[in-house]
C-alpha positions in Angstrom: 44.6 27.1 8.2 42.2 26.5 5.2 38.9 24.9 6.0 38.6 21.0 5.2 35.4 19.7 4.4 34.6 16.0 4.6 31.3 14.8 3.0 29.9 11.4 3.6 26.8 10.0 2.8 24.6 7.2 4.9 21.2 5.7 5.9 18.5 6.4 8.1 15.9 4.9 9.0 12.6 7.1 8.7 10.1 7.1 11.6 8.1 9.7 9.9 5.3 9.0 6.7 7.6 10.2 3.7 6.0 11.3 0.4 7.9 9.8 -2.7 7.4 12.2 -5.1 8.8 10.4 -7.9 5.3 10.0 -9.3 4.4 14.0 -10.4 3.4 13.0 -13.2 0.8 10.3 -14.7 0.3 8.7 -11.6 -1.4 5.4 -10.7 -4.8 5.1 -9.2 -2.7 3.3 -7.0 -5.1 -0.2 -6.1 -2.5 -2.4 -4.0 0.7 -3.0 -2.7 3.2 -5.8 -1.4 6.7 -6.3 -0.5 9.3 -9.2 0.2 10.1 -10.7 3.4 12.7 -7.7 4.2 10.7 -5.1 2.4 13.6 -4.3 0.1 11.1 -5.1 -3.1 8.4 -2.6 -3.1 5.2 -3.8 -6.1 2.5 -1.7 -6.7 -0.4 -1.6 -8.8 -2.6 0.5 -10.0 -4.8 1.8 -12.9 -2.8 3.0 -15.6 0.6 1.6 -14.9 2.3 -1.1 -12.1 6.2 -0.9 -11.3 8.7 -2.7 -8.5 11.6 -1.0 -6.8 13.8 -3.1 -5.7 16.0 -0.6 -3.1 13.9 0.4 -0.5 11.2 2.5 -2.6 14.4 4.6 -3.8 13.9 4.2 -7.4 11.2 2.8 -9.6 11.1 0.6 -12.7 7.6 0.2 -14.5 6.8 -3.1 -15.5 3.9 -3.0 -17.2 1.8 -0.9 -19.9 -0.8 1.2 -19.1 -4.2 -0.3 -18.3 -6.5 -0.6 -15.2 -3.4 -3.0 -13.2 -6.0 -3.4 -9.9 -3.1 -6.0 -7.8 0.1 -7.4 -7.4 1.4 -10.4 -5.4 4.9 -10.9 -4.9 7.1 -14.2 -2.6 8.9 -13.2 0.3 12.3 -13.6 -1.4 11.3 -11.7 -4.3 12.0 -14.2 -7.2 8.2 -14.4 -8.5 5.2 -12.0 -9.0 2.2 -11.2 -10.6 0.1 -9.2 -11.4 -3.3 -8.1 -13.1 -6.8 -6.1 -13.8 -9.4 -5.3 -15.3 -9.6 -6.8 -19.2 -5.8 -6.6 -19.8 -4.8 -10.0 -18.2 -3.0 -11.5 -15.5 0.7 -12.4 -16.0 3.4 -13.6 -14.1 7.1 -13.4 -13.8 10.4 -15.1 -12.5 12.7 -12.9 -14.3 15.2 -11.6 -12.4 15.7 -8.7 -9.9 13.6 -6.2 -10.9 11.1 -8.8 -13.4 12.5 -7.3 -16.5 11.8 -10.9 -18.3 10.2 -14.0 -17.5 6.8 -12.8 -18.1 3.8 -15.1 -18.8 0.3 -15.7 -19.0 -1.3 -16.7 -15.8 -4.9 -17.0 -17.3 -7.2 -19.6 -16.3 -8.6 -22.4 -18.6 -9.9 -20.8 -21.6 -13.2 -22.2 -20.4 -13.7 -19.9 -17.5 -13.7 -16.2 -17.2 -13.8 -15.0 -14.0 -14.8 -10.9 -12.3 -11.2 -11.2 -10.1 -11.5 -9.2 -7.0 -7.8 -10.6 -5.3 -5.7 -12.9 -5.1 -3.2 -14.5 -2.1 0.2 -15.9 -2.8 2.1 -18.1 -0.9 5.5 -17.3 0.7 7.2 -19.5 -2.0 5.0 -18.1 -5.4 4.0 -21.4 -6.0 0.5 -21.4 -4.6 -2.1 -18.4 -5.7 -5.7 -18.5 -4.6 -8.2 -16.0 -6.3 -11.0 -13.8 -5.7 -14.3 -13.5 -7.7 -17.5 -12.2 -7.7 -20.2 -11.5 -10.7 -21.2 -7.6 -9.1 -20.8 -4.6 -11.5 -19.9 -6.3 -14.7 -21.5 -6.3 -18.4 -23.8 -9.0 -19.5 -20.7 -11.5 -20.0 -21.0 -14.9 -17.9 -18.1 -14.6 -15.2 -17.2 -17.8 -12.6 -17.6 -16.8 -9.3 -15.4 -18.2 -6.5 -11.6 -19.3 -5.8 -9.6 -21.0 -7.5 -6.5 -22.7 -6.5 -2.9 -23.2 -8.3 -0.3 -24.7 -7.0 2.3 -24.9 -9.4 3.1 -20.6 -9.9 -0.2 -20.2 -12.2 0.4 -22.9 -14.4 -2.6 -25.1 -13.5 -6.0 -24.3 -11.7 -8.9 -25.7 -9.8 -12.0 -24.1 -9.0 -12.4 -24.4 -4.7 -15.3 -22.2 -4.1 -18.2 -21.1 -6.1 -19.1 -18.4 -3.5 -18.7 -15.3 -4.8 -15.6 -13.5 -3.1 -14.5 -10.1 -2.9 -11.3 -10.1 -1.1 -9.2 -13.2 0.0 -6.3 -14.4 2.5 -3.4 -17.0 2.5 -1.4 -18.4 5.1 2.3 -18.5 4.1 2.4 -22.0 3.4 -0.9 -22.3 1.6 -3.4 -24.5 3.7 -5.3 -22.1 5.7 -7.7 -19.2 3.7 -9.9 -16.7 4.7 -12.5 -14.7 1.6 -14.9 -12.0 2.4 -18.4 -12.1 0.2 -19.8 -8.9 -1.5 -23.0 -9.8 0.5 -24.7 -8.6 3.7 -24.2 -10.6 7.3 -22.5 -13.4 4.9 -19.6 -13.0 7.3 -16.0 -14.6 6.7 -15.1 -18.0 5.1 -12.6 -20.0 6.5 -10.7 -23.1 5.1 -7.5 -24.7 7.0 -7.1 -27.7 4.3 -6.1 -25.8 1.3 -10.0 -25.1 0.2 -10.7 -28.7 0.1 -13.8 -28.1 3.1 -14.8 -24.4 4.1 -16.7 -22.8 7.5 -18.4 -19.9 7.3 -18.2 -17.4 10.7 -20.1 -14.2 10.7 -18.8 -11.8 12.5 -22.1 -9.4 12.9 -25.2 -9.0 11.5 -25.7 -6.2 9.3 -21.9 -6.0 8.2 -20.7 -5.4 4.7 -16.4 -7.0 4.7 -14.2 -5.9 2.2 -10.9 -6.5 2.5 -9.1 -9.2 4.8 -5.6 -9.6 5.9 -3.4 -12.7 8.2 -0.5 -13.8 10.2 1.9 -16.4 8.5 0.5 -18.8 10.1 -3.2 -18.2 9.9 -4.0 -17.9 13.0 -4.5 -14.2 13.9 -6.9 -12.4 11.1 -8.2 -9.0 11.1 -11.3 -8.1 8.4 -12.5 -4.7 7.5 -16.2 -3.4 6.8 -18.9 -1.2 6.6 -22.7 -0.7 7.5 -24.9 -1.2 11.2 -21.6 -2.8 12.6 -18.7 -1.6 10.3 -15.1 -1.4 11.3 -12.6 -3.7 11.8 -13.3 -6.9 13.0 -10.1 -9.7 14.4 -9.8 -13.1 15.3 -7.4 -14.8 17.0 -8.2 -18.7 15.9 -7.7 -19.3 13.4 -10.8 -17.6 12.0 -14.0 -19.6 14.5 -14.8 -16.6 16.5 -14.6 -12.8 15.9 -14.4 -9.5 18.3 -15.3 -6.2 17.3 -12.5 -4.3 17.3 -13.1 -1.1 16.0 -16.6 -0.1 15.4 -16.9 2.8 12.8 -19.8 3.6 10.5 -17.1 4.7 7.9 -16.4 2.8 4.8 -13.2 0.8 5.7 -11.2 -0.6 2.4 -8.3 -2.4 3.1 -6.2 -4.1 5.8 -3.0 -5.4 6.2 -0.7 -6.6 9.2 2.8 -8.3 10.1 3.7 -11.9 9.7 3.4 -12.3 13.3 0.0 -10.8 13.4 1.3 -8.0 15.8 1.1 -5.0 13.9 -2.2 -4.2 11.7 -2.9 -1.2 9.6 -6.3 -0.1 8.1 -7.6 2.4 5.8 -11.4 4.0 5.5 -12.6 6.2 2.9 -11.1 9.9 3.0 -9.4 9.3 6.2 -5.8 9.1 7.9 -4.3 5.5 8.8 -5.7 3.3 11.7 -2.9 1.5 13.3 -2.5 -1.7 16.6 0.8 -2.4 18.1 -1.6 -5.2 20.3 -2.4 -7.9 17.3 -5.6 -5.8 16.9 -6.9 -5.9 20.3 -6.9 -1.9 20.5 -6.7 0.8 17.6 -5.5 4.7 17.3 -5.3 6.8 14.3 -1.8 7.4 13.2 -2.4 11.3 13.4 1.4 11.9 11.6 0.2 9.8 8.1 -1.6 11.4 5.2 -4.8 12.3 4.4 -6.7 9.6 2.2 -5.0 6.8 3.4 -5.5 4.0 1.1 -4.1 0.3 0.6 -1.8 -0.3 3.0 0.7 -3.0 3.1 3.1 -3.6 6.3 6.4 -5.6 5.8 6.6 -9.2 7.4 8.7 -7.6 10.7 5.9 -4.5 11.1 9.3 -2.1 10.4 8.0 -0.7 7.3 4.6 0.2 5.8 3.7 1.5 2.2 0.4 3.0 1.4 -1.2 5.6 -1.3 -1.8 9.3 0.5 -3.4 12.6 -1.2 -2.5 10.6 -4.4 1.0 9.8 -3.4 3.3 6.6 -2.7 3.9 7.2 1.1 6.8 5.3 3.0 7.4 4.7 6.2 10.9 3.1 8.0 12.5 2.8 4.8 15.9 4.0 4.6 17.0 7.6 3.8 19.6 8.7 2.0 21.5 11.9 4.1 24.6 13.5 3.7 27.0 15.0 6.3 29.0 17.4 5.9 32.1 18.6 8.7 33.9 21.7 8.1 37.0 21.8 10.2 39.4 25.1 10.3 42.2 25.0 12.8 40.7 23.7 16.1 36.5 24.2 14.9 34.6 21.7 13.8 31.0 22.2 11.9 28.9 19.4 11.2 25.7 19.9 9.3 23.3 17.5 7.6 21.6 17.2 4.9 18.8 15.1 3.3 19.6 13.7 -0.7 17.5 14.7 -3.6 17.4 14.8 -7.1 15.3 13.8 -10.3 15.8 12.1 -13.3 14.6 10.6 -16.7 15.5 7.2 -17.9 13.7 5.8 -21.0 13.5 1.8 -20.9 11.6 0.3 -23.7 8.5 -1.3 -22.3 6.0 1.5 -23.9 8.3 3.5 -25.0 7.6 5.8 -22.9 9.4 8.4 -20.9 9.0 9.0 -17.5 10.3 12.0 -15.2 9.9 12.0 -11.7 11.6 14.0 -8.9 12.7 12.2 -5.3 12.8 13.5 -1.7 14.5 12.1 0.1 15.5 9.4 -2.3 17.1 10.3 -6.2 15.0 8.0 -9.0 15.2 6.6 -11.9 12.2 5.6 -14.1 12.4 2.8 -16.5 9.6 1.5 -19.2 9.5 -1.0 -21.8 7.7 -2.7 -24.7 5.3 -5.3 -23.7 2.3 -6.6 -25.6 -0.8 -8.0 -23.9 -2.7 -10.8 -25.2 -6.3 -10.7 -25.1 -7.8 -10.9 -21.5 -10.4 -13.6 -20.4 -9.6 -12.4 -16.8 -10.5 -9.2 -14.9 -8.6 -9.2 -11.6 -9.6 -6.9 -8.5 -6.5 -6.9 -6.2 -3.6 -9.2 -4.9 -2.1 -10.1 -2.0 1.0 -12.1 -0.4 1.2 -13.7 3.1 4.7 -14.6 4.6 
């Protein structure tokens, strides 16, 4: 009897840090990532280029020219973004799956030019807060602060004129948390929209970067460094603060789960610090890359997205495998197999063309013709909260 084979392909989910080499060549300085409620929509940012996938970090589409793109924010369904950095702009979008149109200015007034150093979106888009400080810029005048929109960029107000470095939204908007660039300044806290704020310290001698919530505000977890670096978290709401993790290393980002369970941090030439425990004990993740760096976790705490050794690295995204069974007379052989492949689209929006190569996923690059109107704005990073 001849041999039948039967191939079929299916899912999996990873457990395992997966490298997506789509990116060989050119790639981004990655600077931050973010992803819809079910993580399907993957954003990233970063200097020289910013793209979206929109299945599960299987294939990429760039979005946006080169420049120095520093963030991304994105709503949980995935119908709005934007994005920005440094002296190119800050633009939005509503245009579709995988924001091939729609885009917009997002600028402030044309009175006001602020150093952004991040921004927080709103589960629904429609309300972005910003980040800004007046540290390592040229002789121009910048507005330090936050400032608040509420209608998807259209309009802003100025909430804060305390200079900011990294910033915080709960998913509906009304609580905010912003780290300063300064010393023992500790964390600011507003739970009316940033109509009245509180400042907390955390520590003396501490240094916080980055800052990351729960949906509903109430769980937070801030990164920093110096005397009493690490991670720091708080559990109401923001009014008091335990060391978590104390670490003389220079600790640069943060991120956790809608339901505050799950947290992930990232120092300075090190692997991935993780808490199943809503930050009340941490481990290093000894399976993730080297250089771990801006971490994002999906809303559920399934899925995770970060840049390591240079790479887009994935975790509990899907993976493509294909089985094969070999039967001849009464054997049966099945083996398995993981999918890859390469390949080059060309797309318009710089006329560019891209190649990249996947494993495990196949890929498909896409660029296009965009032209940037001059920038008032120079934006550190974004961030959503669902």
């Amino acid at each position: 009897m001849s041999p039948i084979l039967l191939l079929s392909l299916a899912a999996t989910t990873s457990a395992a840090w997966v490298e997506d080499t789509f990116f060989t060549n050119n790639a981004p300085s990655w600077r931050k990532f973010a992803m819809t409620t079910d993580g399907s929509t993957i954003v990233g940012a970063g200097h020289m280029s910013a793209w979206v996938s929109t299945d599960n970090g299987a294939s990429w589409v760039k979005r946006m020219i080169d420049g120095k793109w520093e963030g991304v924010g994105i709503s949980a369904d995935g119908s709005k973004m934007v994005m920005g950095g440094i002296e190119i702009n800050m633009f939005k979008s509503d245009g579709g799956g995988n924001f091939q149109t729609g885009w917009n200015d997002a600028q402030l007034s044309s009175a006001t030019s602020q150093k952004l150093r991040d921004l927080a979106m709103s589960s629904d888009g429609n309300i972005i807060v910003s980040a800004g400080d007046t540290s390592d810029v040229d002789a121009q005048t910048w507005t330090q602060g936050s400032f608040r929109s509420t209608d998807f960029g259209a309009t802003w107000n100025q909430i804060s004129t305390t200079p900011m470095t990294g910033i915080a939204m709960s998913a509906n908007g009304n609580v905010i948390a912003a780290v300063t660039p300064t010393s023992n300044a500790g964390v600011l806290v507003s739970t009316d929209g940033g109509t009245t704020w509180a400042t907390n310290t955390p520590s003396e001698s501490t240094t916080l970067t980055a800052i990351a919530m729960s949906s509903d505000g109430s769980i937070m977890a801030a990164t920093g460094y110096g005397n009493n670096g690490g991670i720091w978290t708080s559990t109401d709401t923001g009014s008091t603060w335990t060391h978590a993790l104390s670490d003389a290393g220079v600790w640069e980002s943060v991120s956790m789960s809608a339901d505050g369970s799950v947290m992930g941090a990232t120092k300075m030439s090190s692997k991935l610090w993780t808490s199943s425990d809503s930050g009340a004990s941490w481990a290093e993740d000894t399976t993730s890359p080297d250089m771990a760096k801006y971490i994002a976790i999906s809303p559920d705490g399934a899925k995770m997205v970060m840049e390591g050794n240079g790479k887009v690295q994935l975790k509990g995204f899907p993976e493509a495998t294909t089985t094969t069974t070999t039967t001849t007379g009464t054997t049966t052989t099945t083996s398995e197999s993981t999918t890859t492949g390469s390949t080059t689209t060309t797309d318009g929006m710089d006329g560019s063309t891209t190649e990249g190569s996947t494993s495990p996923q196949a890929t498909t690059s896409a660029s296009g013709t965009f032209k940037l109107a001059a920038s008032s704005l120079v934006l550190g990073s974004l961030a959503m909260v669902v």
